[in-house]
N, C-alpha and C positions, 0 to 999 in steps of 0.2 A: 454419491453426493450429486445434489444438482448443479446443473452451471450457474446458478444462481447464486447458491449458499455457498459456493467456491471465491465469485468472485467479491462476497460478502467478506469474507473471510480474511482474503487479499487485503482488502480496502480497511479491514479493523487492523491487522498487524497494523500495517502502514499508520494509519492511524497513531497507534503506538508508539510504533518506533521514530514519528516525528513531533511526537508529545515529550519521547524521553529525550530526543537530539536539542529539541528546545529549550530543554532546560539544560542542559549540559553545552550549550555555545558557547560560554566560557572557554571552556575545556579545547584543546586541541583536537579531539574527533569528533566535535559535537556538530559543525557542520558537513562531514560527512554524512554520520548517522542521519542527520535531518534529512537530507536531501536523499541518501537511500530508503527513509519512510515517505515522502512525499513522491518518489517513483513507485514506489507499490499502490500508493493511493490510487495515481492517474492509472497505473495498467490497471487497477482493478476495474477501476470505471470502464475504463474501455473495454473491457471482458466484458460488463454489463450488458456493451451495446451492440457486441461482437452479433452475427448474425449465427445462431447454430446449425449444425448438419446433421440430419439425421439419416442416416443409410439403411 
């Protein structure tokens, strides 16, 4: 996989999982969950901008 579509990837879970934390704020874990997709979103991003190495 490229680092690209890795940290694509990253950022849709995230995405996800603070789509489903959203709706579930009611709920007792629902801000957790939020806030653990919305830190997948930002490391994704930052993957994005990461600078790569190539050996």
């Amino acid at each position: 996989m490229k680092a690209t579509t890795t940290s694509l990837a990253v950022t849709g879970t995230g995405a996800a999982v603070s789509g489903l934390g959203a709706f579930l704020l009611r709920n007792k874990w629902g801000a957790g969950i939020l806030g653990f997709g919305l830190a997948h979103v930002v490391l994704g991003v930052l993957d994005m901008f990461r600078p790569s190495v190539r050996s």
